[in-house]
PAZAPA-4460 file (N, C-alpha, C; in steps of 0.05 Angstrom, whole numbers, plus 32768, in hexadecimal, padded with zeros to 4 digits):
% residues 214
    n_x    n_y    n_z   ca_x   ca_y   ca_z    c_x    c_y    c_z   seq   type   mol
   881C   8923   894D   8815   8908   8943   880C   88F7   895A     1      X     A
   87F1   88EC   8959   87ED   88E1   8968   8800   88C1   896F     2      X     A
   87FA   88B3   8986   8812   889B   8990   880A   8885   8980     3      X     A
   881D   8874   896F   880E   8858   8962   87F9   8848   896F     4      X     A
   87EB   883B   8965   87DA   8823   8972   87D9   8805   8962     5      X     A
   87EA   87FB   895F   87EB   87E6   894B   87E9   87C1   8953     6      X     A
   87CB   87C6   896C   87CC   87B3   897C   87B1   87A2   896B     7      X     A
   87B4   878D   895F   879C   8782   8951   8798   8763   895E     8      X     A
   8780   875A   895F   877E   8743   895F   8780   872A   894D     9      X     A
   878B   871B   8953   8794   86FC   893E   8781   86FA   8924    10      X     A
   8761   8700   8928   8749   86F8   8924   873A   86FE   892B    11      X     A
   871F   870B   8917   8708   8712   8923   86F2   8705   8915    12      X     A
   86E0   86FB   8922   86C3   86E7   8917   86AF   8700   8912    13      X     A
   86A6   8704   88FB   8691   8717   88F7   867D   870A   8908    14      X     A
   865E   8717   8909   864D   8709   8918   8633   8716   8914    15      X     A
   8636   872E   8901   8628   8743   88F3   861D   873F   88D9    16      X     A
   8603   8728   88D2   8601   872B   88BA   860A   8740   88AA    17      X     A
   8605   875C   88A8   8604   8772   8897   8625   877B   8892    18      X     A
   8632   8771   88AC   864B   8773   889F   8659   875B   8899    19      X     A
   864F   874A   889C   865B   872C   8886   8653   872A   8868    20      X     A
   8636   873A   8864   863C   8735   8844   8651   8747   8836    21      X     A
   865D   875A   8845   8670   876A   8838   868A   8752   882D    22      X     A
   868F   8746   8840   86AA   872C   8835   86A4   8723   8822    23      X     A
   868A   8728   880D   868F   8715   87FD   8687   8723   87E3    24      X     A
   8684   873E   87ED   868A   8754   87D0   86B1   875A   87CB    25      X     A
   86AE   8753   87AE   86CF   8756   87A9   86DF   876C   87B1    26      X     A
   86D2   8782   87A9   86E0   879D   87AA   86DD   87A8   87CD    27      X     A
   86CF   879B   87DC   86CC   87A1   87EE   86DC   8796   8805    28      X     A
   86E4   8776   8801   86FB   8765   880E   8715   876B   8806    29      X     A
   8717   877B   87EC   8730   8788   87DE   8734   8799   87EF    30      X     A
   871F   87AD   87EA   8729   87CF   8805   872D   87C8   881F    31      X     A
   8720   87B4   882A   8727   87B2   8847   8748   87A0   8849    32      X     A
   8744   8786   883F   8762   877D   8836   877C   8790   883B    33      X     A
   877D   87AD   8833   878F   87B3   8838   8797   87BD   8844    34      X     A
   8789   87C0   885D   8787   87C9   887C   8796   87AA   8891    35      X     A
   878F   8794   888B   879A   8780   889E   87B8   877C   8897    36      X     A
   87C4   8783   88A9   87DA   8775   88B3   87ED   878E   88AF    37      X     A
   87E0   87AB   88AA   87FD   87BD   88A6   87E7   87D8   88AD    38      X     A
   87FF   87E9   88B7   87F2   8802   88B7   87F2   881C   889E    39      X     A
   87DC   8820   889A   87E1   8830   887C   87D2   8845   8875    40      X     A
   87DE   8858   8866   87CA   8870   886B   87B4   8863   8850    41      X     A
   87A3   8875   884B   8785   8874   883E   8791   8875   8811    42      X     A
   87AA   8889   8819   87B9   8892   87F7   87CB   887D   87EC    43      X     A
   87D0   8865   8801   87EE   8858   8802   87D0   883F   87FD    44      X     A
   87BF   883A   8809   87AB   8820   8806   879D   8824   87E6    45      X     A
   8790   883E   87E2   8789   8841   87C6   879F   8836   87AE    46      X     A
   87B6   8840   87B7   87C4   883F   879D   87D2   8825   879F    47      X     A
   87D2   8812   87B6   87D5   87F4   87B1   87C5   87E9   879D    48      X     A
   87A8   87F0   879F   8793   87E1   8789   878E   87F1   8777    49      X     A
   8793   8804   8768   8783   8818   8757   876B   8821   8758    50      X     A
   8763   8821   877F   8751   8830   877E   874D   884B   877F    51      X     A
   8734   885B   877D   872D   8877   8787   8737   887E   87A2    52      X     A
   873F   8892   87A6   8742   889B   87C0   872F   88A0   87CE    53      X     A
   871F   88B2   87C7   8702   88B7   87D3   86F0   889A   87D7    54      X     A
   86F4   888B   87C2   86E2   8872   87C4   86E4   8860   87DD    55      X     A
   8704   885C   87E0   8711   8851   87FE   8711   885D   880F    56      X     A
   8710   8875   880B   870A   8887   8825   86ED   8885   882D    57      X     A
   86D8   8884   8820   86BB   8877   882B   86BE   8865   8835    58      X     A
   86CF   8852   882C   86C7   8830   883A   86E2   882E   8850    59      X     A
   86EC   8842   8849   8700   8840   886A   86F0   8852   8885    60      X     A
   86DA   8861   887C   86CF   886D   8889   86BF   8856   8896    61      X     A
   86B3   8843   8889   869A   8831   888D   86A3   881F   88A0    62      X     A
   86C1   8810   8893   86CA   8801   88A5   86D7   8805   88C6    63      X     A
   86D3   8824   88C2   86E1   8830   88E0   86C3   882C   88ED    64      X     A
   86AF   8836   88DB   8696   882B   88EF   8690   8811   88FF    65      X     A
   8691   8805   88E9   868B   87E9   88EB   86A2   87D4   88FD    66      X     A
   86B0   87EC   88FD   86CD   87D6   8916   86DC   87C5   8903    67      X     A
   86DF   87CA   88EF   86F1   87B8   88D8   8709   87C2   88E3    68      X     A
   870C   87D8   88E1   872F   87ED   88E0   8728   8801   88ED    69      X     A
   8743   8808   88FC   8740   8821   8908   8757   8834   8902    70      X     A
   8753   884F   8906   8768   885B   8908   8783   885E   891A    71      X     A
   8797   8856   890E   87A1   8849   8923   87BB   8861   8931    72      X     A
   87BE   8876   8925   87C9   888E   8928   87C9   88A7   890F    73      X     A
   87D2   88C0   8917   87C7   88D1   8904   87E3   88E5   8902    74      X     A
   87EE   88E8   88EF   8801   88FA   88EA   8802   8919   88D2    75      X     A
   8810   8924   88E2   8803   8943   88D6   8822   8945   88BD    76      X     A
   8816   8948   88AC   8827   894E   8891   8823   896D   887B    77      X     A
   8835   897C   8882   882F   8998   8878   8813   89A5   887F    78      X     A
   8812   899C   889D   87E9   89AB   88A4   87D8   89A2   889E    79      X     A
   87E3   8985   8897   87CB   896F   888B   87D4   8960   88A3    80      X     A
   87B4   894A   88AA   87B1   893A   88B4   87B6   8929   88AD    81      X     A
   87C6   890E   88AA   87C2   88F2   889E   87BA   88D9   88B0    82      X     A
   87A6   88CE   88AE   87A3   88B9   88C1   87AD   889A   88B0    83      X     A
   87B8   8891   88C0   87C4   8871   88BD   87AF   8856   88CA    84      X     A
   87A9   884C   88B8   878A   882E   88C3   879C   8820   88BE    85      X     A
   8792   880E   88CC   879A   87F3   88D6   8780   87DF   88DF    86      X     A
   8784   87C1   88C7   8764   87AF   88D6   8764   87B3   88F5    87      X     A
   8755   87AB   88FB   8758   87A9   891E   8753   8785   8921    88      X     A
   875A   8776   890C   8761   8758   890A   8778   874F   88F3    89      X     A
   878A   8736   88F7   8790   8733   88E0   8780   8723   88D0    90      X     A
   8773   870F   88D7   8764   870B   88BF   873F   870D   88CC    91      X     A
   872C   870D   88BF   871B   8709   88C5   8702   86F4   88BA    92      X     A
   86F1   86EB   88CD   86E5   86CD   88C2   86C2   86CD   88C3    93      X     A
   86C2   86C6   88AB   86A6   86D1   889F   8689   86B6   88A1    94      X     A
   867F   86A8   88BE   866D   8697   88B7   8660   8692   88A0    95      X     A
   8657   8683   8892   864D   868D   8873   862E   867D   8889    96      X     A
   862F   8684   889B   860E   867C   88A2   8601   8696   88A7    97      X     A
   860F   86A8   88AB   860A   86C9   88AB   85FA   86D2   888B    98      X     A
   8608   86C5   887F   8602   86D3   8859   85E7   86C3   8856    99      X     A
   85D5   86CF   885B   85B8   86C5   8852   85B1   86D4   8836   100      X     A
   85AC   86C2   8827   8599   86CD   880E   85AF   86C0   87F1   101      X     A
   85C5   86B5   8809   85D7   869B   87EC   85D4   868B   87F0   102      X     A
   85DB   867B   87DD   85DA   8660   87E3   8600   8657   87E8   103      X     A
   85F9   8644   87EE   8619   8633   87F2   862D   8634   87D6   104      X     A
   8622   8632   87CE   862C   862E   87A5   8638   864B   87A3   105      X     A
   8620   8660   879E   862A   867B   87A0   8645   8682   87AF   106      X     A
   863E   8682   87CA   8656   868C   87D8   866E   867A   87D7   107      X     A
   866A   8668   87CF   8689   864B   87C0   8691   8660   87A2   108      X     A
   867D   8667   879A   8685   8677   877C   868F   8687   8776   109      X     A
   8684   869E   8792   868D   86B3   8792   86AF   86BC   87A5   110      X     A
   86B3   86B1   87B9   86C3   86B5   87C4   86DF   869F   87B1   111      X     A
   86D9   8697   879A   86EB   8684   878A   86F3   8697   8775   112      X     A
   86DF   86AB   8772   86DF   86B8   8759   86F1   86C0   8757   113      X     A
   8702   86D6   8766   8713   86DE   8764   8733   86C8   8753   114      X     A
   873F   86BB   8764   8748   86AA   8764   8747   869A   8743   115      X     A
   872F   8695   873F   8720   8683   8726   872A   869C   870D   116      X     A
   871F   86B6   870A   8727   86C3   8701   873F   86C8   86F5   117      X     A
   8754   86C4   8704   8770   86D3   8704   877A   86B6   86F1   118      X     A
   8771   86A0   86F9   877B   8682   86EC   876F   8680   86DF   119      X     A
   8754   868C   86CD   874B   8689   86B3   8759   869A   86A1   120      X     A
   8764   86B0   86A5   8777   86CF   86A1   878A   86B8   8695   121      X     A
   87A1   86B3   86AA   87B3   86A8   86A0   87B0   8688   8691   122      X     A
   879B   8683   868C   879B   8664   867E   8799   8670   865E   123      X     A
   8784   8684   8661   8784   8690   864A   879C   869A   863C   124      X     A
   87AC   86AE   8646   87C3   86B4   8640   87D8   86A5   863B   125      X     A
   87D9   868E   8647   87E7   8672   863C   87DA   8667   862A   126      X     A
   87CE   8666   861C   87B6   865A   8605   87C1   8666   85F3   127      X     A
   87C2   8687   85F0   87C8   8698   85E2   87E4   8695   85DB   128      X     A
   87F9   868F   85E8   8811   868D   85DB   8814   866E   85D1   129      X     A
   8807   865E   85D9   8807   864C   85C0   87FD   8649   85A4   130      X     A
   87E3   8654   85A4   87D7   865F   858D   87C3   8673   8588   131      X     A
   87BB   8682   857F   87A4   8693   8581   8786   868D   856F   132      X     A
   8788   8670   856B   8778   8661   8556   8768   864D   8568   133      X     A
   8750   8656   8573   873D   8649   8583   872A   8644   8578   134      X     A
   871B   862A   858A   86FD   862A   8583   86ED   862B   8598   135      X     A
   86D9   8620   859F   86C8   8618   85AE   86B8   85FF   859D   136      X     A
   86BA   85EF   85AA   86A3   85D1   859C   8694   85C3   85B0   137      X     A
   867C   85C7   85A7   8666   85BA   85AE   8659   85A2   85B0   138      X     A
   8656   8588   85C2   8656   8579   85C0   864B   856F   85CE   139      X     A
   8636   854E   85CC   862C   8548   85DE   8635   8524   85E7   140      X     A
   863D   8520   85FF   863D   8503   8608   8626   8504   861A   141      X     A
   8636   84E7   8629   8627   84E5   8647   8621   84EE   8657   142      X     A
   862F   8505   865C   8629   8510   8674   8615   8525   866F   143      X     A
   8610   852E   8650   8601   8546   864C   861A   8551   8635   144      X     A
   8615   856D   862D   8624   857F   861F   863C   858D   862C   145      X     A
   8653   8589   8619   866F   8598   861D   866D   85AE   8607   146      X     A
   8683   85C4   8617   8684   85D9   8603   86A2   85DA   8603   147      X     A
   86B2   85D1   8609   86D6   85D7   8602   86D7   85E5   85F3   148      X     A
   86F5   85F9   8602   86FC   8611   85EE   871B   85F9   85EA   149      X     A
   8727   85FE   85CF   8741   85E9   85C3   8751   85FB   85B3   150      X     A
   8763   85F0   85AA   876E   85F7   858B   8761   85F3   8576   151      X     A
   8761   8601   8565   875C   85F8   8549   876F   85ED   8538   152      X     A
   878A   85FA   853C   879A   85E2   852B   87AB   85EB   854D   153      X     A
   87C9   85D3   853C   87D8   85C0   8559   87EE   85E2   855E   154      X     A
   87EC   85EA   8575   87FE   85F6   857E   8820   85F4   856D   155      X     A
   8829   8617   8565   883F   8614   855D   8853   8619   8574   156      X     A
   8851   8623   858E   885C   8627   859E   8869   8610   85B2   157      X     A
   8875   8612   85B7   8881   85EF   85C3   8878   85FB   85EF   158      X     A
   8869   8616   85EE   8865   861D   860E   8857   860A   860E   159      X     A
   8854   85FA   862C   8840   85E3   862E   8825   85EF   863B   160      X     A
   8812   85E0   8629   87F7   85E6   862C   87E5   85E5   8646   161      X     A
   87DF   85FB   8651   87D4   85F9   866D   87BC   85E8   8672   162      X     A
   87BF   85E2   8693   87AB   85C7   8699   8797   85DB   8695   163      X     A
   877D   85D6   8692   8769   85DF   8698   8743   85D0   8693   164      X     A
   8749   85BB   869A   8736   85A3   868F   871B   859A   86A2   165      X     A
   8703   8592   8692   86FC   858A   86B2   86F7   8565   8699   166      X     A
   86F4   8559   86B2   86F5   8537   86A0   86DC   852B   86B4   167      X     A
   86D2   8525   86AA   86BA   850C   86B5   86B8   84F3   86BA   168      X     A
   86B6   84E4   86D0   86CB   84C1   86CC   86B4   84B1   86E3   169      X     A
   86B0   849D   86D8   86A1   8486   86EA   86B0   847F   86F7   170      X     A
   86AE   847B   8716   86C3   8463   871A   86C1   845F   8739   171      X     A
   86C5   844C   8749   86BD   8442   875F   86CC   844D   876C   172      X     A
   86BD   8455   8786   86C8   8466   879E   86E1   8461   87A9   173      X     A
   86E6   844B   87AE   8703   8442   87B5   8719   8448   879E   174      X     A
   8715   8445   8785   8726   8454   876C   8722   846F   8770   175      X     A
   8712   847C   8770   8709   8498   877B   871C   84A5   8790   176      X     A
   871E   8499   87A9   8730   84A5   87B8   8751   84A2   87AD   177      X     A
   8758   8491   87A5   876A   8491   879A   8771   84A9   8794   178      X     A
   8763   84AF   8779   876E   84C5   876B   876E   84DE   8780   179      X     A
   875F   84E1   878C   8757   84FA   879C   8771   84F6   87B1   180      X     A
   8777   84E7   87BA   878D   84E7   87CD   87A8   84F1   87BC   181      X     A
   87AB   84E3   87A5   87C9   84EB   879D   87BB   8511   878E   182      X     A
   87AD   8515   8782   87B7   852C   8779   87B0   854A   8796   183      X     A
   87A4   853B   87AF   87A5   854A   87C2   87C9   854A   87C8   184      X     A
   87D9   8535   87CD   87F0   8530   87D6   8809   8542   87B9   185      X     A
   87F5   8548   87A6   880B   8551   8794   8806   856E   8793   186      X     A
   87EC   857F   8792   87E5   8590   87A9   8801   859C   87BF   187      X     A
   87F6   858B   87C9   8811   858F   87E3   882D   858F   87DB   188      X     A
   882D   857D   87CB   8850   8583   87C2   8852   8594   87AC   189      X     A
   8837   85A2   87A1   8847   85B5   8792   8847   85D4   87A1   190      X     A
   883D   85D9   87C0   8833   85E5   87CD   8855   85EB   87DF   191      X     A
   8857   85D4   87DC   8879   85CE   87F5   888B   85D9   87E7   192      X     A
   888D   85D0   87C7   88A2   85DE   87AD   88A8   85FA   87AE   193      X     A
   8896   8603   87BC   889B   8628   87B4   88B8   8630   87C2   194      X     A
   88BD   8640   87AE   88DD   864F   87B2   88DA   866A   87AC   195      X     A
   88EE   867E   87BC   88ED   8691   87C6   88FE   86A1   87B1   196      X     A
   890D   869B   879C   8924   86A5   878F   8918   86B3   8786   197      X     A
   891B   86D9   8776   8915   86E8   876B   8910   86DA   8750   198      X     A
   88FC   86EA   8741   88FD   86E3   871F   88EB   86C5   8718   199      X     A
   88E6   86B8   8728   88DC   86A5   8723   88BB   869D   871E   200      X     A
   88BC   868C   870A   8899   8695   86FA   8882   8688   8714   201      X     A
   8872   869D   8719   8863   8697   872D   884B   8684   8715   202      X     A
   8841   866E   872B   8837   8658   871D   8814   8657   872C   203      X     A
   87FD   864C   8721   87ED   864F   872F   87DB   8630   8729   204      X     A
   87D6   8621   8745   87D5   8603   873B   87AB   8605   8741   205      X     A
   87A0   85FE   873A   8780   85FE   8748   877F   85DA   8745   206      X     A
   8773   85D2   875C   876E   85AE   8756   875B   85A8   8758   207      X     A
   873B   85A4   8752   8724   859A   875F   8723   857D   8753   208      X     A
   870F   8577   8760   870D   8552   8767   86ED   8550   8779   209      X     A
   86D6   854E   8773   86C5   8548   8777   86AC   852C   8770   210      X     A
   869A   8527   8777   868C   851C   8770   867B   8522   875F   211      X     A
   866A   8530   874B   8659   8539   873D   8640   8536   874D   212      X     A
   8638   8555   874B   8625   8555   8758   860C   8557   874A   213      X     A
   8614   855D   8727   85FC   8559   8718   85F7   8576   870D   214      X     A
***
């Protein structure tokens, strides 16, 4: 068995267009993801995500090219070889001035997706245990056309109905910060609240607050 090597740096700045647009394919920041911060063989990383073995084993091959991960020692198991990777950073940092051929919007979209995803999953699933009697309604004000998804009749379930809203509002800049300061500060205190006790319902808060950009 060859001697460990489990010496990584804090941080690495890509600087390689061709390997920066990889950060911002899903399945691809997924396979590498499970190389930073631990050493692990190639069978123990597949079956964290439900991937192929063979499939991670290409892109653990790619990323040994490309200096993502290296092998970081190799142990012999019944006349088999097993090698153990490890990133050769803990995290790594992707210029988005490198990603030519997006725009700003895109790569805000895409690197959200994930994230955005998982909290449309569960808004839905909270929807569902209050009623399974939806609509969608179509509608037009000021600003242009709304499509809200709602109830159709009033919830029999007394679970409380998840935030999930976007609201449109005039109002002068100095009222403007206002709001943006307290729900940044509530943000923070619901960020400080987290507790460590087993069993407890993991919660997922998203806040935006912008100007309309049209």
């Amino acid at each position: 068995m060859t001697a460990p090597n489990q010496t990584c740096a804090d941080r690495l700045e890509i600087t390689d267009p061709k390997i920066a647009v990889l950060f911002i394919k899903d399945h691809v920041s997924s396979y590498l993801a499970q190389f930073i911060g631990v050493e692990i063989t190639l069978k123990k990383a597949a079956a964290q995500i439900g991937a192929k073995l063979n499939v991670l084993a290409y892109w653990a091959a790619r990323f040994v090219k490309l200096g993502l991960i290296r092998v970081t020692r190799t142990e012999t198991r019944g006349g088999s070889a097993i090698k153990h990777y490890q990133a050769v950073a803990n995290e790594f940092i992707v210029p988005i001035a490198l990603l030519a051929g997006f725009t700003t919007t895109e790569i805000l979209q895409i690197t959200m997706r994930r994230d955005y995803e998982r909290f449309s999953r569960s808004v839905s699933a909270a929807g569902l245990k209050l009623t399974s009697d939806w609509h969608i309604r179509l509608y037009r004000d000021d600003w242009g056309h709304s499509t809200p998804l709602e109830p159709s009749t009033p919830p029999q379930s007394l679970a409380p109905r998840p935030l999930h809203d976007f609201v449109y509002v005039t109002m002068p800049v100095s009222q403007a910060a206002i709001f943006r300061h307290e729900l940044a500060a509530l943000l923070e205190r619901f960020k400080n609240a987290a507790q460590t006790e087993s069993g407890l319902p993991r919660l997922l808060m998203h806040v935006g607050f912008v100007e309309d950009a049209g």
